[in-house]
PLY file of the C-alpha trace (Angstrom):
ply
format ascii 1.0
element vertex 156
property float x
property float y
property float z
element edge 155
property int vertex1
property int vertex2
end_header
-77.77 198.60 63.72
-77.13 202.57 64.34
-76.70 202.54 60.38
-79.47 200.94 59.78
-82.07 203.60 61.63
-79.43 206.09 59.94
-80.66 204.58 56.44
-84.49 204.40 57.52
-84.52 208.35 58.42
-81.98 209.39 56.29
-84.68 207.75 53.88
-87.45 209.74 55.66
-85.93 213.23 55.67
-86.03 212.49 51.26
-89.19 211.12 51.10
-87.98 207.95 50.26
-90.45 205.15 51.36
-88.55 202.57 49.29
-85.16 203.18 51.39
-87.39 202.90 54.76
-89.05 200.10 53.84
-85.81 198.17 52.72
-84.67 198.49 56.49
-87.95 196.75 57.70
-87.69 193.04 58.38
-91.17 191.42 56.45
-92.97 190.79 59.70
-92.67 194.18 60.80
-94.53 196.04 63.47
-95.41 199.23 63.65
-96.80 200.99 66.26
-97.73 205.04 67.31
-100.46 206.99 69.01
-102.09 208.37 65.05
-102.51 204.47 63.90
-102.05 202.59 66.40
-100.69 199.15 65.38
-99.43 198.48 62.10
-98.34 194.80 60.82
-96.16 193.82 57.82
-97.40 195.40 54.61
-99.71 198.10 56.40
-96.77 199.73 58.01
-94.86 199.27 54.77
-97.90 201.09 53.32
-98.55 203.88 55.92
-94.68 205.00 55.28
-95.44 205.10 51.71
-98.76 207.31 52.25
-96.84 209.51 54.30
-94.19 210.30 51.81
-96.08 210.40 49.02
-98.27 213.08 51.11
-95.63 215.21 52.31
-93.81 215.66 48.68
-93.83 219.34 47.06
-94.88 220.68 50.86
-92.69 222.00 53.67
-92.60 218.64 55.56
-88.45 217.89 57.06
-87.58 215.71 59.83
-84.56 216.02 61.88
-83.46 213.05 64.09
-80.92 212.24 66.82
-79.41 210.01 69.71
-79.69 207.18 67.53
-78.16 204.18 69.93
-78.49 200.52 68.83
-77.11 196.97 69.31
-77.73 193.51 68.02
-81.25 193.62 69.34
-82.55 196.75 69.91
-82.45 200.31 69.16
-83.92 203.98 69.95
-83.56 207.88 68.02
-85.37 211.08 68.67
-86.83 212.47 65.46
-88.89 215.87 64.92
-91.14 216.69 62.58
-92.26 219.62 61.01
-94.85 220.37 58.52
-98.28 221.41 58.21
-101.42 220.00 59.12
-103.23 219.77 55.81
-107.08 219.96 57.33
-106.54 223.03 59.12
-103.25 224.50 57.45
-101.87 224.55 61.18
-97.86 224.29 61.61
-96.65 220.78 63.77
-93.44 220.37 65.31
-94.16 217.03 66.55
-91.10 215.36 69.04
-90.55 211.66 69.02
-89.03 209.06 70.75
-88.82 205.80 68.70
-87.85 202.63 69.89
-86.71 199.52 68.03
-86.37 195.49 67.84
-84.18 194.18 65.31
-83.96 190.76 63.66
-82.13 188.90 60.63
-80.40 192.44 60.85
-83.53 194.73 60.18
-86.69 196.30 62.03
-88.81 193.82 63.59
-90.62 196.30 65.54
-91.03 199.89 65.60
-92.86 201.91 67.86
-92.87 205.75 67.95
-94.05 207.67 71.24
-95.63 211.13 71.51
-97.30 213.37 73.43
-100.89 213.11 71.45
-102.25 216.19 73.29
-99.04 218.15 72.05
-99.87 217.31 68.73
-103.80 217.89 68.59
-102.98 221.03 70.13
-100.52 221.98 67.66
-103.03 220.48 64.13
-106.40 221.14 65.46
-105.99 223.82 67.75
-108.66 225.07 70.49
-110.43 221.72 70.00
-107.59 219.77 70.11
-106.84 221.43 73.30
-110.32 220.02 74.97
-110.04 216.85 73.70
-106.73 215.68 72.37
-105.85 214.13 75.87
-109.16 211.45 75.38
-109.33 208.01 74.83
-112.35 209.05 72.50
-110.27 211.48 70.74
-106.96 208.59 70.59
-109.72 206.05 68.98
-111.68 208.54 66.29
-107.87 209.87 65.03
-106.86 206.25 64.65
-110.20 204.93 63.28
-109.75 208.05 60.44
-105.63 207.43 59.77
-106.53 203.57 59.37
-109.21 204.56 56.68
-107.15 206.68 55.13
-104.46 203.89 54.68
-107.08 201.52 53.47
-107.93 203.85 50.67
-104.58 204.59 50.09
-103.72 200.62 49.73
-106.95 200.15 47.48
-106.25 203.01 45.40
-102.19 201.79 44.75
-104.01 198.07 43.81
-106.16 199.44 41.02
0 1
1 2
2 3
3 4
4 5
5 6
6 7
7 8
8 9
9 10
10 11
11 12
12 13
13 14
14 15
15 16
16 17
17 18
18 19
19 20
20 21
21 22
22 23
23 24
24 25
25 26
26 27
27 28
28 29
29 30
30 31
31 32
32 33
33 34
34 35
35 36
36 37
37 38
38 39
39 40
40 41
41 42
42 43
43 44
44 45
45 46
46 47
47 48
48 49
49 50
50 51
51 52
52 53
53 54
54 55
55 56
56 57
57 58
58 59
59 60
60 61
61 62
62 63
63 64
64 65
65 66
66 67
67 68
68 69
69 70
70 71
71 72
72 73
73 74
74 75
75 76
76 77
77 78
78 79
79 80
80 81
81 82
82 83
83 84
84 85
85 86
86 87
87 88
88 89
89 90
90 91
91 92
92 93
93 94
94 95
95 96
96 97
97 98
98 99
99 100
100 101
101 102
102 103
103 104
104 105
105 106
106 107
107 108
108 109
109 110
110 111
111 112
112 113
113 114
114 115
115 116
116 117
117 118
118 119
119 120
120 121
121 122
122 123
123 124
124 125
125 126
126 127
127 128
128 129
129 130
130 131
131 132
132 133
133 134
134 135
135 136
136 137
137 138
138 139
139 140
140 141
141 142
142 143
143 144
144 145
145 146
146 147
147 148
148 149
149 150
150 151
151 152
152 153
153 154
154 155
């Protein structure tokens, strides 16, 4: 299973939503801080957003200590890019954790520290409120739009 989260961010570090999404099992879940919880096509999509986002830009992801087994699995993976509503530079540090079955991602959750990263994107105000519940609940409520328009606009 170690190649397998090899493939998904060897995938990521190209931009290659099809790879990742081969590695997820069709009843995936997906889970992070930014959306929150993700279930079989929507996490499929949100991977596809992402990389199609990032292309042309100076988005790269690194990624290490990638341990698995039969059932479940973990990596560190970084990420660097900038944050395109205030042009502000993220090196965001995660742990992810995995379940696997019928030999792919079941579940997939990514951890991080969400004040790091609101510091790092939004700055000063991120710095006031990036530790909130409120602030946890408005970024998700806006990523989760985002990937609705994003899955409307790819259906028409």
């Amino acid at each position: 299973m170690e190649v397998l989260i090899e493939k998904f961010y060897s995938g990521f570090a190209r931009l290659d939503a099809d790879t990742m999404i081969s590695c997820y099992h069709p009843n995936i879940t997906f889970e992070d801080p930014a959306f929150g919880v993700l279930i079989g096509e929507n996490a499929k999509s949100m991977w596809q957003m992402l990389c199609d986002s990032q292309k042309g830009k100076n988005f790269r992801i690194t990624y290490s200590n990638i341990k698995a087994n039969l059932n479940d699995g973990e990596a560190q993976w970084e990420a660097h890019y900038t944050f395109s509503k205030t042009h502000r530079k993220v090196h965001n540090k995660i742990n992810a954790q995995f379940k696997f079955k019928d030999g792919l991602i079941i579940n997939h959750q990514d951890n991080f520290n969400l004040h790091t990263w609101a510091k790092q994107a939004l700055g000063f105000k991120g710095l006031l409120i990036g530790s909130t519940g409120f602030f946890k609940k408005q970024l998700q409520m806006q990523t989760n739009k985002a990937l609705r328009n994003y899955i409307n606009k790819k259906a028409h």
